[in-house]
TIVEXKOL-61961 format. One record per residue (C-alpha): residue in three letters; x, y, z; residue number from 0. Coordinates in steps of 0.1 Angstrom, whole numbers. Example, Ala and Ser with C-alpha at 12.3 -4.5 7.8 and 13.67 -1.06 7.14 Angstrom:
BEGIN
<code->ALA	u->123	v->-45	w->78	pos->0>
<code->SER	u->137	v->-11	w->71	pos->1>
END
This chain:
BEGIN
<code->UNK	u->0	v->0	w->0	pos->0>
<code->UNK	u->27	v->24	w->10	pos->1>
<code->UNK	u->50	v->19	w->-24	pos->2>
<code->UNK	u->13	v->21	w->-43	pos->3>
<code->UNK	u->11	v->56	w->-25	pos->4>
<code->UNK	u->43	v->63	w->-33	pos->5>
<code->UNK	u->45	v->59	w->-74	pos->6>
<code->UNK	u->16	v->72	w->-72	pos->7>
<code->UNK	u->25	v->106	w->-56	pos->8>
<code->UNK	u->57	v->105	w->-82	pos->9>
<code->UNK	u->31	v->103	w->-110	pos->10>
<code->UNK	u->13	v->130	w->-103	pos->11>
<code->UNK	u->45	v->153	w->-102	pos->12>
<code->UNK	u->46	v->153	w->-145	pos->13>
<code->UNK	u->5	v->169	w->-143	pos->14>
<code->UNK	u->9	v->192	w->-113	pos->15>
<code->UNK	u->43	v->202	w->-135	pos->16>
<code->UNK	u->20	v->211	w->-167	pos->17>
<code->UNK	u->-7	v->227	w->-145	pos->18>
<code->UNK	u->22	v->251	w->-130	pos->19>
<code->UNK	u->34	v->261	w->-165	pos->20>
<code->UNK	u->0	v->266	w->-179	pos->21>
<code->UNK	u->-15	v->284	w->-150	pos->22>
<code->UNK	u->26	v->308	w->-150	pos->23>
<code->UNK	u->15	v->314	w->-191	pos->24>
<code->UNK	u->-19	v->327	w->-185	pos->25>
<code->UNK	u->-14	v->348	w->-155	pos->26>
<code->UNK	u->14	v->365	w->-176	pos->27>
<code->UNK	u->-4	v->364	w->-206	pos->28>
<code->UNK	u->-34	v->387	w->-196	pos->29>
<code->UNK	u->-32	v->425	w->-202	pos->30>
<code->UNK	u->-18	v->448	w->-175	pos->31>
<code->UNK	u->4	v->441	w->-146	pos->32>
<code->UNK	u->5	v->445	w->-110	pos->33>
<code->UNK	u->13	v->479	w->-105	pos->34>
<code->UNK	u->-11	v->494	w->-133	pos->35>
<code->UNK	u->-32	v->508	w->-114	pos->36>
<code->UNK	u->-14	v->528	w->-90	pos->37>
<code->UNK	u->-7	v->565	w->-89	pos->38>
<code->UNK	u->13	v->574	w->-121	pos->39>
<code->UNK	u->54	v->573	w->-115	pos->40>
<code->UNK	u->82	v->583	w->-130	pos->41>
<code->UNK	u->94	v->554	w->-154	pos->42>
<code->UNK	u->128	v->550	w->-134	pos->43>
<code->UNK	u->108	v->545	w->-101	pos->44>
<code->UNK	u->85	v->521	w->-122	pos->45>
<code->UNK	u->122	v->507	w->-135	pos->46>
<code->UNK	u->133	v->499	w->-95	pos->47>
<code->UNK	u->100	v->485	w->-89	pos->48>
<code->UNK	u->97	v->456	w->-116	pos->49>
<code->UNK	u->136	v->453	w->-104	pos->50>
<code->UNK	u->132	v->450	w->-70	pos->51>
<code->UNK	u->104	v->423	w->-78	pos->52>
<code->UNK	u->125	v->407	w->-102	pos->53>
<code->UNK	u->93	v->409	w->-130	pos->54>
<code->UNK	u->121	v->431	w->-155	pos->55>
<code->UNK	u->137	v->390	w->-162	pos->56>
<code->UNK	u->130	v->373	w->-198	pos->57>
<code->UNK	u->93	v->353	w->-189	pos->58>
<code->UNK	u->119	v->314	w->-188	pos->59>
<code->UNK	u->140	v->331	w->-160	pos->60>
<code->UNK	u->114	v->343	w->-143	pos->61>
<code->UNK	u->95	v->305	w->-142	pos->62>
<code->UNK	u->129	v->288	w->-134	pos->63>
<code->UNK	u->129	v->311	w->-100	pos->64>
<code->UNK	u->95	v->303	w->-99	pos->65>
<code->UNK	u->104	v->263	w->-98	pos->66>
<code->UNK	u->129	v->267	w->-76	pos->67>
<code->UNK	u->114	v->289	w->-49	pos->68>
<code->UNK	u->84	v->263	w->-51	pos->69>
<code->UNK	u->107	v->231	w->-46	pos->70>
<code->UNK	u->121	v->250	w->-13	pos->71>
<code->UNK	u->84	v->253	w->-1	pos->72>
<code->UNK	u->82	v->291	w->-12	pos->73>
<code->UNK	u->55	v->306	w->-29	pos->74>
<code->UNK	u->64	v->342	w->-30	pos->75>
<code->UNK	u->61	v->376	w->-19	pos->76>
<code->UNK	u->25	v->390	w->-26	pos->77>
<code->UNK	u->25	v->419	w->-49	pos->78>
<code->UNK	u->-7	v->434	w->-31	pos->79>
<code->UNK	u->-7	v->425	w->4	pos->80>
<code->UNK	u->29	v->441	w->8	pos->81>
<code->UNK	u->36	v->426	w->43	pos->82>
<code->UNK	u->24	v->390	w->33	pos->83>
<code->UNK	u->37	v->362	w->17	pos->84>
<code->UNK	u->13	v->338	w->-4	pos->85>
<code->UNK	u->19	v->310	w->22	pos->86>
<code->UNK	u->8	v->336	w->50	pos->87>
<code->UNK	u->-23	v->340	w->27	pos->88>
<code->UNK	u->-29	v->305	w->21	pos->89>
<code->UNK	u->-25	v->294	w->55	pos->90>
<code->UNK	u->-48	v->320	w->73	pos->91>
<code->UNK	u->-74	v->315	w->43	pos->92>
<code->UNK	u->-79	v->282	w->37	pos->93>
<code->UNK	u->-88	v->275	w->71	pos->94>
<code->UNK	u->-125	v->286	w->67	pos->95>
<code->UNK	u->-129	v->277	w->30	pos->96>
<code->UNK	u->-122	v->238	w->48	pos->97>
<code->UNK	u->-147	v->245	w->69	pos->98>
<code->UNK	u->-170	v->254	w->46	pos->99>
<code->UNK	u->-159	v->226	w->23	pos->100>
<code->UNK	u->-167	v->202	w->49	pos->101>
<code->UNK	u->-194	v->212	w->62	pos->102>
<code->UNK	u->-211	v->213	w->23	pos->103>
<code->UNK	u->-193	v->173	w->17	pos->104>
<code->UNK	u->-211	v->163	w->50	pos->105>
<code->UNK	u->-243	v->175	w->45	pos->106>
<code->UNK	u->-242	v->165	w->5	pos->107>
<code->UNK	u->-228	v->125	w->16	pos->108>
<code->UNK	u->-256	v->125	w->42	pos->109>
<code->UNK	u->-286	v->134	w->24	pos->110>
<code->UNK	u->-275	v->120	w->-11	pos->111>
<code->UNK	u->-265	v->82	w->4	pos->112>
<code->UNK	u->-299	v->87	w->22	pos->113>
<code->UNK	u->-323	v->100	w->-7	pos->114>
<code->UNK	u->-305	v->74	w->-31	pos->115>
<code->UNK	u->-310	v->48	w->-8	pos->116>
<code->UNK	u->-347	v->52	w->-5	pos->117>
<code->UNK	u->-352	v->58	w->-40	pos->118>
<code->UNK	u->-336	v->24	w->-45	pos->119>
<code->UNK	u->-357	v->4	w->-24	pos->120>
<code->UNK	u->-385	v->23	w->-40	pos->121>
<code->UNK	u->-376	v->15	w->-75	pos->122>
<code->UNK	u->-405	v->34	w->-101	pos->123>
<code->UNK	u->-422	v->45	w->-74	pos->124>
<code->UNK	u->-438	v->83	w->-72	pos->125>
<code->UNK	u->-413	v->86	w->-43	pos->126>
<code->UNK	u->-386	v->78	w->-66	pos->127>
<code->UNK	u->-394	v->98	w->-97	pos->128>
<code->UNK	u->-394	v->130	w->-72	pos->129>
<code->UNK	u->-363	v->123	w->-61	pos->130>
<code->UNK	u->-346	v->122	w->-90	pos->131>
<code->UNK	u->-365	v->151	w->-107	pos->132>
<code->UNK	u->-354	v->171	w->-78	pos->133>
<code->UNK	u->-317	v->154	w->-85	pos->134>
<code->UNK	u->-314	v->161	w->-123	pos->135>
<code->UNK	u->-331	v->198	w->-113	pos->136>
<code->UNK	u->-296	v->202	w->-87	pos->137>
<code->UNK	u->-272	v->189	w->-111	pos->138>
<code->UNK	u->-289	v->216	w->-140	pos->139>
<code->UNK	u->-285	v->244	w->-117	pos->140>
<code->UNK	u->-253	v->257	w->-109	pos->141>
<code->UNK	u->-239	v->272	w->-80	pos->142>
<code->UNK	u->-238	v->310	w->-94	pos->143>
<code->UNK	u->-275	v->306	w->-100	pos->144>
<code->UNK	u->-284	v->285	w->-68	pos->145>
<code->UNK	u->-268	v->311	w->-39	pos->146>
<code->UNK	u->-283	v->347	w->-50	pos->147>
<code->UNK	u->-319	v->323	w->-52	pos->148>
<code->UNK	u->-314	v->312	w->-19	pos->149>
<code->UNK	u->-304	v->346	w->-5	pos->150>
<code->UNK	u->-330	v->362	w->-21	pos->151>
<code->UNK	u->-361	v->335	w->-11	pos->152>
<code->UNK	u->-345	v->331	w->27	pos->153>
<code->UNK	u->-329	v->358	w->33	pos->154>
<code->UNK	u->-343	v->387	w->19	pos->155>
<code->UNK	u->-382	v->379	w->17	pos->156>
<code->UNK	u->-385	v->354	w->42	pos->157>
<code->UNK	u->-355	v->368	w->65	pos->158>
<code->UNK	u->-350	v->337	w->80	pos->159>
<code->UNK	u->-314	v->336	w->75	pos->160>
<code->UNK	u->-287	v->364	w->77	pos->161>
<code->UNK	u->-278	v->373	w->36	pos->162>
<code->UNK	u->-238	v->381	w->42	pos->163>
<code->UNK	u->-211	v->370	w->64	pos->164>
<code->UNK	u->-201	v->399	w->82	pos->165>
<code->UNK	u->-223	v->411	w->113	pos->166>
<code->UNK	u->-242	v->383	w->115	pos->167>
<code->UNK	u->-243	v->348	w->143	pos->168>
<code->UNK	u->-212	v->321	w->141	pos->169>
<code->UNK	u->-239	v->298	w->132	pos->170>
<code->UNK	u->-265	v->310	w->114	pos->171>
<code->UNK	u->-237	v->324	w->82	pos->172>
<code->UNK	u->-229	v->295	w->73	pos->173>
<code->UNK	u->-261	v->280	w->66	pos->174>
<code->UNK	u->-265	v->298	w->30	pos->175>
<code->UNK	u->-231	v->290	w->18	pos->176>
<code->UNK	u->-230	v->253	w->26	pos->177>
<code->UNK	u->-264	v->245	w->16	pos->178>
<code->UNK	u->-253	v->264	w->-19	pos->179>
<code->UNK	u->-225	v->242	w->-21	pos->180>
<code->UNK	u->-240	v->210	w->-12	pos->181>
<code->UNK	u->-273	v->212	w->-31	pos->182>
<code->UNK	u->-255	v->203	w->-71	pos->183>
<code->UNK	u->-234	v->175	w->-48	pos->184>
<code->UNK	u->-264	v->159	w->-35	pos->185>
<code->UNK	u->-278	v->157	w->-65	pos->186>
<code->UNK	u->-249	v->139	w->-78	pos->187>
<code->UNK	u->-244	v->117	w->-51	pos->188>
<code->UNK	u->-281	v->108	w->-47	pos->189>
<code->UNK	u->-283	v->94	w->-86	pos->190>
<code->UNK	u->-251	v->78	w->-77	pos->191>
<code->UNK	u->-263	v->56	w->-49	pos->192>
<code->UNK	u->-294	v->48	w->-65	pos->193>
<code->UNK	u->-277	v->33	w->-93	pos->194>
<code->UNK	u->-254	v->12	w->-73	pos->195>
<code->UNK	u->-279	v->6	w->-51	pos->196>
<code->UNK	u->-299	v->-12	w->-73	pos->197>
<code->UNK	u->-277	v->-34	w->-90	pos->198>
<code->UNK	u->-261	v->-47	w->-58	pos->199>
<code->UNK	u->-295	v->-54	w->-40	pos->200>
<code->UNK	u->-297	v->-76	w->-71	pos->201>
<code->UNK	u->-270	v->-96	w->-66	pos->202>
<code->UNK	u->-270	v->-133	w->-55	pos->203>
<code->UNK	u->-256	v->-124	w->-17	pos->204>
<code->UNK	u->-290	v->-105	w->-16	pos->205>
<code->UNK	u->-311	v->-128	w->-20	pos->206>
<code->UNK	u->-295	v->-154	w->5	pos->207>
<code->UNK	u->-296	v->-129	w->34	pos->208>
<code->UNK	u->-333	v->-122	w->24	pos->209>
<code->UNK	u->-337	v->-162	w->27	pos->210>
<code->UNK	u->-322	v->-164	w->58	pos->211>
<code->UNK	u->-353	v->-138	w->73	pos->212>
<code->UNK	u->-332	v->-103	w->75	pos->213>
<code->UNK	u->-350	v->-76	w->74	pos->214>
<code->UNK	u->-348	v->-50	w->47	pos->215>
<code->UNK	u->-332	v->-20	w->75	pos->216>
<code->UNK	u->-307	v->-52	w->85	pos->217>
<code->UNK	u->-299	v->-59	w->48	pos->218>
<code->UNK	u->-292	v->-26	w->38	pos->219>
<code->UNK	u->-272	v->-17	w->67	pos->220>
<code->UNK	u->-247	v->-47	w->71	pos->221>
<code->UNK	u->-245	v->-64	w->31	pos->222>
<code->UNK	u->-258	v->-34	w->6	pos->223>
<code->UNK	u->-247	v->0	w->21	pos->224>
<code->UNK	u->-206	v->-9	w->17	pos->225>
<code->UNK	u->-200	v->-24	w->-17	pos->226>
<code->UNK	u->-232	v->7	w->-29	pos->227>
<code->UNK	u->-204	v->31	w->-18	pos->228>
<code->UNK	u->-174	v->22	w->-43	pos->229>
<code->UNK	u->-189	v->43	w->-70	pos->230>
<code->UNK	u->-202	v->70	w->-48	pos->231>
<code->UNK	u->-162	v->70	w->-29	pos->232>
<code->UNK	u->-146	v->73	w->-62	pos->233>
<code->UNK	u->-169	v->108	w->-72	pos->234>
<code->UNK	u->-152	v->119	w->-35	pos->235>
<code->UNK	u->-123	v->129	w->-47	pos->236>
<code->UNK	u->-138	v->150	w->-75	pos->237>
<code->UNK	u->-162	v->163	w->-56	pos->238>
<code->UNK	u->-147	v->176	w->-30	pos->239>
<code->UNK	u->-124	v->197	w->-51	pos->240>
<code->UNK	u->-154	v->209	w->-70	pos->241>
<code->UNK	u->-164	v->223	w->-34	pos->242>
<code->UNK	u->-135	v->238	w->-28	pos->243>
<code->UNK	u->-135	v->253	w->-61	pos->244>
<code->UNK	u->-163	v->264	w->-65	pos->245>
<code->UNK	u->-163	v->280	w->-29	pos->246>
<code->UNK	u->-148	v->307	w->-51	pos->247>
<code->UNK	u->-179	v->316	w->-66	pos->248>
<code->UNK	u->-195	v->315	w->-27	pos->249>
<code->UNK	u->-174	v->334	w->-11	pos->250>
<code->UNK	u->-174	v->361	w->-33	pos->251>
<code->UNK	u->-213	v->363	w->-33	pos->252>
<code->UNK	u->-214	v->360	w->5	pos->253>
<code->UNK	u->-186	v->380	w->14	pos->254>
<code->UNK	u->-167	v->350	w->30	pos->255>
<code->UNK	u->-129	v->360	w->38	pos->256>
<code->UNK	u->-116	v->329	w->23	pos->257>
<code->UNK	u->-94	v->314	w->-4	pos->258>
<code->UNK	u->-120	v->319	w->-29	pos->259>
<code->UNK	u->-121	v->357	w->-24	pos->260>
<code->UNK	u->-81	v->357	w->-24	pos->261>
<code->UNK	u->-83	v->340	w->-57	pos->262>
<code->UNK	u->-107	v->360	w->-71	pos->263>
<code->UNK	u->-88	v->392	w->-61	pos->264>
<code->UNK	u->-59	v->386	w->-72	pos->265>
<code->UNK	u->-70	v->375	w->-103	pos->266>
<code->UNK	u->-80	v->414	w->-109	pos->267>
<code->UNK	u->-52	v->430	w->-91	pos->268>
<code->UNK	u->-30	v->405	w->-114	pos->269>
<code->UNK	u->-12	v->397	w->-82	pos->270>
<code->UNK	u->8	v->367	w->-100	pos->271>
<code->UNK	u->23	v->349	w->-71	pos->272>
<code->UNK	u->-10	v->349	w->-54	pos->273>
<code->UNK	u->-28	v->333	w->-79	pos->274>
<code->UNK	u->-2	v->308	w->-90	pos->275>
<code->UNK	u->2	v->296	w->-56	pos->276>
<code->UNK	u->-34	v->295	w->-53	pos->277>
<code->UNK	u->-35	v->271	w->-77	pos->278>
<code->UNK	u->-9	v->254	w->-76	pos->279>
<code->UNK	u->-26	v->244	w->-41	pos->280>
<code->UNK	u->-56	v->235	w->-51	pos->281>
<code->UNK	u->-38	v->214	w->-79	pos->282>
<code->UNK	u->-19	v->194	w->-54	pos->283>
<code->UNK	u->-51	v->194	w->-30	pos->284>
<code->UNK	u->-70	v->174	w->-61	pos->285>
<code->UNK	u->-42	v->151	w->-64	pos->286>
<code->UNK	u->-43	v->142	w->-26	pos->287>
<code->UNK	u->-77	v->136	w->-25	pos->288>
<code->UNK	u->-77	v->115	w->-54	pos->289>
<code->UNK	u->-50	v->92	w->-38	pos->290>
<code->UNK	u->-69	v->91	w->-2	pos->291>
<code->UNK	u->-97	v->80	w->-26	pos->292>
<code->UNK	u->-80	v->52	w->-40	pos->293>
<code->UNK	u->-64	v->39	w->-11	pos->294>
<code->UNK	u->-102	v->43	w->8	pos->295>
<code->UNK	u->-111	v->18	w->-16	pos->296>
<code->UNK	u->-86	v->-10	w->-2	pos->297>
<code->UNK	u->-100	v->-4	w->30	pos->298>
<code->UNK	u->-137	v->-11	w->18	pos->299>
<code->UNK	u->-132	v->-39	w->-8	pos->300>
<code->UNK	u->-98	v->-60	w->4	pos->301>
<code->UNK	u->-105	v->-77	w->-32	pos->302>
<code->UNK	u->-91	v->-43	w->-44	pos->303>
<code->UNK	u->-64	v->-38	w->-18	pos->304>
<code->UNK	u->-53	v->-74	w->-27	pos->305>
<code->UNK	u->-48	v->-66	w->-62	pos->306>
END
């Protein structure tokens, strides 16, 4: 298991290699700089300030320090926040955009396992045709359009819940944004577990605990429920990153202070260090989860940790 972990985290250094060098392109490659929009100066003080930044190099030079500051753990100076680095960033940032995430992945696992389950045992029934209407309607609707909906049906008409993060309870601004995230995840993960579901209900192991007089709770619970979760535990890894990407669009909508905001601002202020390492986080983040994945799969099946 260990040398499986291994390879694979040497195989993923070629792809988080090309992510790095396309991501370092396009960040260079869109119109304007850093320093644009500050107060006009004199071009030799605008001279000493791509200097003292090291942004006059030829573009290669300027990735090879890149690569090397990034083997030694260092992501840069930010070219905005003056007194930060990019890891002081990251570090104080991610914090509640995992919180967030995992708040979303917990409610999404929950309801989706649950909803698909039912539906399962309730093949064709009216039961499950609403549930999966309401599932395709998630998976339609994305997250841009699902979190000003909410915020205006529960938080501005119905003013049940607070509509922004700032000034309002610990507990009460976070319902909005995780619900937002979760909703297109449980839709996922509901159609998921239906699926699965049914075809290993079907199977022969089944039928002999139904002949031996368990009930349907009993069956579920200790035969179905484990080998229904391979498919659904290999959209984990996936999944999650989509939460934590597309917490971006979330925490710009509600005002969260998170790495989604960061991303986003830097993005305009063309604050290249911060967005590379940005991404070059999430990158590695993606290839992590995808490996916890894989190895989560050994520990459910042992057919699969045996091969």
């Amino acid at each position: 298991m260990l040398r499986y972990a291994l390879l694979r985290l040497l195989g993923a250094i070629p792809t988080l290699l090309l992510v790095i060098v396309l991501a370092f392109l396009m960040v260079h490659a869109a119109p304007g700089g850093p320093f644009d929009d500050e107060r006009a100066l004199p071009a030799e003080i605008e001279a000493n300030i791509a200097a003292a930044y090291q942004l006059d190099q030829p573009l290669p030079q300027q990735f090879l320090r890149y690569i090397s500051g990034l083997v030694r753990g260092d992501l840069g100076p930010s070219y905005r926040y003056r007194d930060l680095t990019v890891s002081d960033l990251i570090g104080g940032a991610f914090p509640l955009s995992l919180k967030l995430g995992a708040m979303a992945m917990l409610l999404a696992t929950v309801i989706g396992v649950g909803a698909g389950t039912l539906a399962a045992l309730r093949q064709n029934s009216l039961l499950d045709r609403a549930l999966m209407a309401m599932a395709m309607t998630g998976i339609s609707i994305p997250v841009f359009v699902i979190a000003p909906v909410l915020v205006l049906l529960l938080a501005v008409h119905l003013q049940w819940l607070p509509a922004g993060w700032s000034g309002t309870s610990a507990g009460g601004r976070f319902v909005l944004p995780v619900v937002s995230l979760a909703l297109p995840q449980i839709a996922y993960i509901a159609r998921l577990t239906r699926a699965s579901m049914i075809d290993v209900l079907a199977s022969d192991f089944i039928r002999t605990a139904r002949a031996q007089g368990l009930g349907t709770f009993t069956i579920v619970r200790l035969h179905a429920l484990k080998p229904a979760m391979l498919p659904v535990l290999s959209y984990m890894g996936p999944a999650i990153a989509a939460i934590l990407t597309g917490s971006v669009v979330v925490e710009e909508i509600f005002g969260i202070p998170g790495l989604g905001q960061h991303f986003v601002r830097g993005a305009l202020n063309r604050d290249y260090t911060l967005v590379l390492g940005i991404v070059v986080f999430y990158a590695a983040l993606v290839i992590l989860l995808n490996l916890v994945v894989d190895l989560l799969y050994g520990v459910i099946d042992p057919r699969i940790r045996q091969r």
